[in-house]
C-alpha positions in Angstrom: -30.5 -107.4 -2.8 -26.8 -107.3 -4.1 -27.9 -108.0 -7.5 -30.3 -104.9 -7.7 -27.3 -102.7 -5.6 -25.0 -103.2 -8.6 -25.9 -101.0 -11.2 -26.2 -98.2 -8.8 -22.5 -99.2 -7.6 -21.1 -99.7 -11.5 -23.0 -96.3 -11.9 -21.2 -94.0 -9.1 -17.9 -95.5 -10.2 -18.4 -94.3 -13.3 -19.1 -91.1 -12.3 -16.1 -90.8 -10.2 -13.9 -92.1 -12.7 -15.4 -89.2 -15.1 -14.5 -87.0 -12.2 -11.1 -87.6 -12.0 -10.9 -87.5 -15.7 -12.9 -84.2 -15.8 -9.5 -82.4 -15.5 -7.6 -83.4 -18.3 -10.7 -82.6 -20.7 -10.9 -79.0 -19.0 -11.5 -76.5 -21.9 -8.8 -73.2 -21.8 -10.0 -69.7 -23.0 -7.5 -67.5 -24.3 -7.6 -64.2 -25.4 -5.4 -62.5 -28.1 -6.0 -58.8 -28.6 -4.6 -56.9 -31.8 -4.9 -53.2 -33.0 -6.2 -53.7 -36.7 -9.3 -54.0 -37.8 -11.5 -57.6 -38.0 -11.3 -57.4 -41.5 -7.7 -56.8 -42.0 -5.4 -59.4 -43.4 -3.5 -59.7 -40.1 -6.8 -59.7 -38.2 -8.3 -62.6 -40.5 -5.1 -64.8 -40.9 -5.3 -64.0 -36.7 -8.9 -66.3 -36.5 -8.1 -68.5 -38.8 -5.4 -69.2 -36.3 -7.5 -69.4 -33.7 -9.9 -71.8 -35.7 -6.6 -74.2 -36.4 -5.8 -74.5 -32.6 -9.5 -74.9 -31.8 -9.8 -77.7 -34.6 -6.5 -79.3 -33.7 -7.2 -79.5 -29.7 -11.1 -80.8 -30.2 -12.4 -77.7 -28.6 -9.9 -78.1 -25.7 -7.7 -74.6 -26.2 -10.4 -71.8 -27.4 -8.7 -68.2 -28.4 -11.0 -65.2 -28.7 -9.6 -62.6 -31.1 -10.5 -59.2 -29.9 -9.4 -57.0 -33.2 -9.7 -53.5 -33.9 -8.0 -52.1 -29.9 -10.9 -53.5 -28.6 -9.3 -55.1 -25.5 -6.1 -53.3 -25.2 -4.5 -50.5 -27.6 -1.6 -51.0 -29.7 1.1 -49.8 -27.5 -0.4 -51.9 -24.0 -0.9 -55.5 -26.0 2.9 -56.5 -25.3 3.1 -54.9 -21.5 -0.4 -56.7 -21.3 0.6 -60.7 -22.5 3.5 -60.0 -20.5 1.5 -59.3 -17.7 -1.0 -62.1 -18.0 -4.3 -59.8 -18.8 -4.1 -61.5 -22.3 -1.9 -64.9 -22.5 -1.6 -64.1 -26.5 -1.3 -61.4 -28.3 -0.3 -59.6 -31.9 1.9 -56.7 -32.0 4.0 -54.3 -34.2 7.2 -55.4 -33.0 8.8 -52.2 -34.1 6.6 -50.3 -31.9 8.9 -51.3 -29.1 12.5 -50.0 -30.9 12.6 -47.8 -27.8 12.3 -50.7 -25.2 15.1 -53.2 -27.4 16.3 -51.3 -30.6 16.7 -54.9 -32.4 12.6 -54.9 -32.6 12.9 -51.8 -34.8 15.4 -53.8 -37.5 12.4 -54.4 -39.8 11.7 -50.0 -39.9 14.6 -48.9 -40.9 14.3 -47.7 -44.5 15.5 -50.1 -47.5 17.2 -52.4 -45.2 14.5 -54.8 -46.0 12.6 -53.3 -49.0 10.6 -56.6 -50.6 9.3 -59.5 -49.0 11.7 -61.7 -50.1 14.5 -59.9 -47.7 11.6 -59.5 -45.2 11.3 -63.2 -45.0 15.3 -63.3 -44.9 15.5 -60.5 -41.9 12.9 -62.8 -39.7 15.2 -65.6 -40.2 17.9 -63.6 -38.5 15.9 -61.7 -35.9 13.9 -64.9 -34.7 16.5 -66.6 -32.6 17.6 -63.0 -30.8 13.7 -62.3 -30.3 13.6 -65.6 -28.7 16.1 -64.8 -26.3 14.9 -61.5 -25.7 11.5 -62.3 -25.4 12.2 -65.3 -23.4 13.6 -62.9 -20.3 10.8 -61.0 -20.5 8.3 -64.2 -20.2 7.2 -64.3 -23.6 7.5 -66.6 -26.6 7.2 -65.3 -30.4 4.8 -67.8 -32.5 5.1 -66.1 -35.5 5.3 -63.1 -37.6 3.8 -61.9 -40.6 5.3 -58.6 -42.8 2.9 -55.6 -43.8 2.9 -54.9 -47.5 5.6 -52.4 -48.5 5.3 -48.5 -47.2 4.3 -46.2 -48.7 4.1 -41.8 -48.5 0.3 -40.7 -48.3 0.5 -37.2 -48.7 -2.7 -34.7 -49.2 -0.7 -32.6 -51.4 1.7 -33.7 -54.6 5.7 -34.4 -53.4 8.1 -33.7 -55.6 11.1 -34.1 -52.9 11.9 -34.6 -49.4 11.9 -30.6 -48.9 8.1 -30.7 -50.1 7.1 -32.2 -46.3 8.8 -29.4 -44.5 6.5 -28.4 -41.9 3.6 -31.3 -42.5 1.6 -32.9 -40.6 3.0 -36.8 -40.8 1.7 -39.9 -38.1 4.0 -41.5 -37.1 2.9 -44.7 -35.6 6.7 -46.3 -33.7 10.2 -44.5 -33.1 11.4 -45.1 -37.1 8.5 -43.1 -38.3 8.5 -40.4 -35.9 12.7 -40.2 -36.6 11.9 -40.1 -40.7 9.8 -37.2 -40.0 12.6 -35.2 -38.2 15.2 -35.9 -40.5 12.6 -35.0 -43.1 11.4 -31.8 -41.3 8.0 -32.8 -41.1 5.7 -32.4 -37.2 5.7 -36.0 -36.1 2.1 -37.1 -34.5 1.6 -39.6 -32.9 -1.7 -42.0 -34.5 -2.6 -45.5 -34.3 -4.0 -47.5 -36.6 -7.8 -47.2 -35.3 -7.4 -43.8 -35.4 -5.8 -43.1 -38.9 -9.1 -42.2 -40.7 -10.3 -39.6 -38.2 -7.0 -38.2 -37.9 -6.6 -37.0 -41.4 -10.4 -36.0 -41.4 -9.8 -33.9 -38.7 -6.2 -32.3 -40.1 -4.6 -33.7 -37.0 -2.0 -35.2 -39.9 -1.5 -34.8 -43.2 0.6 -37.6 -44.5 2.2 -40.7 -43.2 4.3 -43.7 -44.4 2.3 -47.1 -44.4 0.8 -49.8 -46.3 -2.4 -49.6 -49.3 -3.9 -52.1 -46.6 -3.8 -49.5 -43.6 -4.5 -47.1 -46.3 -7.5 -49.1 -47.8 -9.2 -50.1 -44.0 -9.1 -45.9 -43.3 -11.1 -45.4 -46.6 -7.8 -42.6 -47.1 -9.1 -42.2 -50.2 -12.1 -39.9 -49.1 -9.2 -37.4 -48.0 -5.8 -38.0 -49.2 -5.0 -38.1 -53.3 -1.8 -39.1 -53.0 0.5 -42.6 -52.4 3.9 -42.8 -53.0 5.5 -46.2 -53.8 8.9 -45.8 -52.1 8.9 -49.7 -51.1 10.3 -48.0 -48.0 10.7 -51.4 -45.5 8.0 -53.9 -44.5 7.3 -53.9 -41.2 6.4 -57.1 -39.1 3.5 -58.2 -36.7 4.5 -60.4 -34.0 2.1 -62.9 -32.5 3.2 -63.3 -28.7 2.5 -65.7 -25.8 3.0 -65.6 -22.1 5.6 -68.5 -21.7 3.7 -69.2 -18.5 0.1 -69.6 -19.9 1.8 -72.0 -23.1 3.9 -74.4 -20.1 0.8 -75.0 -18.7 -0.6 -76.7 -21.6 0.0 -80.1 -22.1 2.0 -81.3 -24.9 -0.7 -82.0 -27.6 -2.1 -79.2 -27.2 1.2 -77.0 -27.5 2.1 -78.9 -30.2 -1.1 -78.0 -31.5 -0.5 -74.1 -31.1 3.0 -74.2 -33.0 1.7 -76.4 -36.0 -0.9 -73.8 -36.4 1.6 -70.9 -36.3 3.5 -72.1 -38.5 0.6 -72.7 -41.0 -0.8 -68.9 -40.1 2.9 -67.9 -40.8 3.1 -68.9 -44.1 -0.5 -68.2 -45.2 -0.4 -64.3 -43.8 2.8 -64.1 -45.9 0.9 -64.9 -49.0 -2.5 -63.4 -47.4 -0.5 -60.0 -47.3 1.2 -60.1 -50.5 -2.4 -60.1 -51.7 -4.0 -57.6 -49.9 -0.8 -55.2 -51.4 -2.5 -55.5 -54.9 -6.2 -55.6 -53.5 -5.7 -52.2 -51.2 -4.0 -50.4 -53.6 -6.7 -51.2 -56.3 -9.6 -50.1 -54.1 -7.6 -46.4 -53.5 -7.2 -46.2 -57.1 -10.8 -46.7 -57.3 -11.5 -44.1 -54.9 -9.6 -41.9 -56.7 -6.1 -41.6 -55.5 -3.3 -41.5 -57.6 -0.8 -44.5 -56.9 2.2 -42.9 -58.0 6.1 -43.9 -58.6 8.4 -41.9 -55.9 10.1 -38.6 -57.9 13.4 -39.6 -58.1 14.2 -36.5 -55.5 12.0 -38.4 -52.9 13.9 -41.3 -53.5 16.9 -39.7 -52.7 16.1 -37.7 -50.0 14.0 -41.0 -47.9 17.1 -43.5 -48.7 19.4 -40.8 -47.4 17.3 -40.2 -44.4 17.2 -43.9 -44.4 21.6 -44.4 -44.5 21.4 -41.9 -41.1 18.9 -43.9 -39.5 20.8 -47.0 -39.8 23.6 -45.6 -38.6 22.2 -44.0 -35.7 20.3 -47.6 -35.1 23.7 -49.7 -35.4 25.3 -47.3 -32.6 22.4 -47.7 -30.6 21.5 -51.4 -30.5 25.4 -52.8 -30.0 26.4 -55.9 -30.8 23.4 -57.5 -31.0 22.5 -55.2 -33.7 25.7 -55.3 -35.8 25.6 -58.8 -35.8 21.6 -59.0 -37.3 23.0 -56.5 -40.0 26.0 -58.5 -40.3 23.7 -61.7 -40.3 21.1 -60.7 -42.9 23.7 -59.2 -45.2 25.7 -62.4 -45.8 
């Protein structure tokens, strides 16, 4: 009888040593909303991401990219990782300027006007986002610049004075402020909505990348783009500090090698979506036009008064970034 019992007794410890195990293999679900469209750059580099960590853990840490404001709009994806509806999430970091004005360094006009001093700024914000973030429960995994702004504008600009009175989205605090100094209405649009917005005249221009530009199909109402290489502003990817502690330590690992890779291949992903976007508006028939050299003038002044108004308002911390970046 004991011979015949044994398998049966090798079999139920085998299933309770499984179940003890079970734990450890448990699989996580993440999900990371974001405010651009799937097809975006940000939104792409964003899944490839996702694929990286879901490679690298063996299926064990699974992130589900909701794109396009599907989960959460723009302005609720920080409040929500920090809140634990999302543990992940991307952001335009300069849409909080009002919460922290050091988010809003990488908005203020021809501070940081190519990617090369976009690349340098990050290096000099990182370690005060960290901090910062860190209070708040969150962690920065990395950041990724837009291509270099531009002025859409449905009619021709010649100057500054030319946008008294428009129509512009603004989309954080630095764009609504260069439409004040500027005299132009500020409205506020995100990025989902840019294409029905100038459709429906609720604006008339804005500032922004060819790749926002492009993803609106702009050119079907706006004839216009302005190079000014205004700034280049950043998107954050964010975790909850909480959710990330409870991984174990492959699996974090995991998560910051992948980062790190998504970092670096956004940069160059978004370097060539500038050329791309700005091709398919030309083909649409918008003229991609040098700034008039009154434009220029009249954005980098508006630019020299919103620096200053940004040092006296973010303190030391923001004298020493400027100070920082500029050595």
């Amino acid at each position: 009888m004991i011979p015949a019992r044994r398998p049966l007794l090798l079999s139920a410890l085998a299933l309770a040593v499984a179940g003890l195990a079970a734990p450890a293999r448990a699989q996580v679900k993440w999900d990371l909303p974001a405010a651009y469209p799937a097809t975006n750059f940000h939104s792409v580099n964003l899944q490839a991401f996702a694929d990286d960590v879901d490679k690298a853990t063996g299926g064990k840490l699974k992130i589900t990219v909701h794109a396009n404001a599907s989960l959460f709009k723009a302005p609720e994806i920080k409040r929500a990782v920090q809140g634990g509806q999302a543990q992940i999430g991307e952001v335009l970091i300069s849409n909080f300027a009002n919460e922290w004005a050091p988010f809003g360094a990488d908005a203020l006009p021809f501070l940081a006007d190519s990617y090369d001093e976009s690349v340098k700024l990050w290096k000099v914000q990182k370690p005060l986002f960290e901090k910062k973030l860190g209070e708040q429960g969150l962690m920065p995994l990395y950041a990724v610049p837009w291509p270099p702004q531009g002025v859409f504008s449905k009619k021709a600009l010649a100057s500054g004075a030319d946008m008294k009175g428009i129509k512009f989205r603004a989309y954080n605090p630095a764009t609504s402020r260069l439409a004040e100094l500027l005299g132009a209405q500020p409205v506020t649009v995100q990025a989902a909505e840019v294409s029905q917005a100038f459709a429906t005249g609720v604006t008339d221009s804005m500032i922004s990348s060819g790749s926002t530009g492009a993803d609106a199909k702009l050119h079907e109402h706006v004839k216009h783009w302005y190079d000014t290489q205004a700034w280049l502003p950043k998107n954050l990817v964010l975790v909850n500090k909480a959710a990330f502690a409870a991984l174990d330590k492959p699996t974090q690992d995991a998560v910051l090698k992948a980062a790190a890779a998504a970092e670096e291949r956004g940069l160059a992903a978004s370097k060539k979506a500038n050329g791309e976007s700005l091709d398919k508006l030309r083909a649409g028939g918008m003229q991609i036009l040098p700034p008039p050299a009154a434009l220029s003038a009249d954005l980098k002044k508006a630019g020299e008064v919103m620096l200053k108004e940004w040092l006296d308002k973010a303190g030391a911390d923001g004298k020493a970034l400027v100070d920082a970046y500029r050595r």
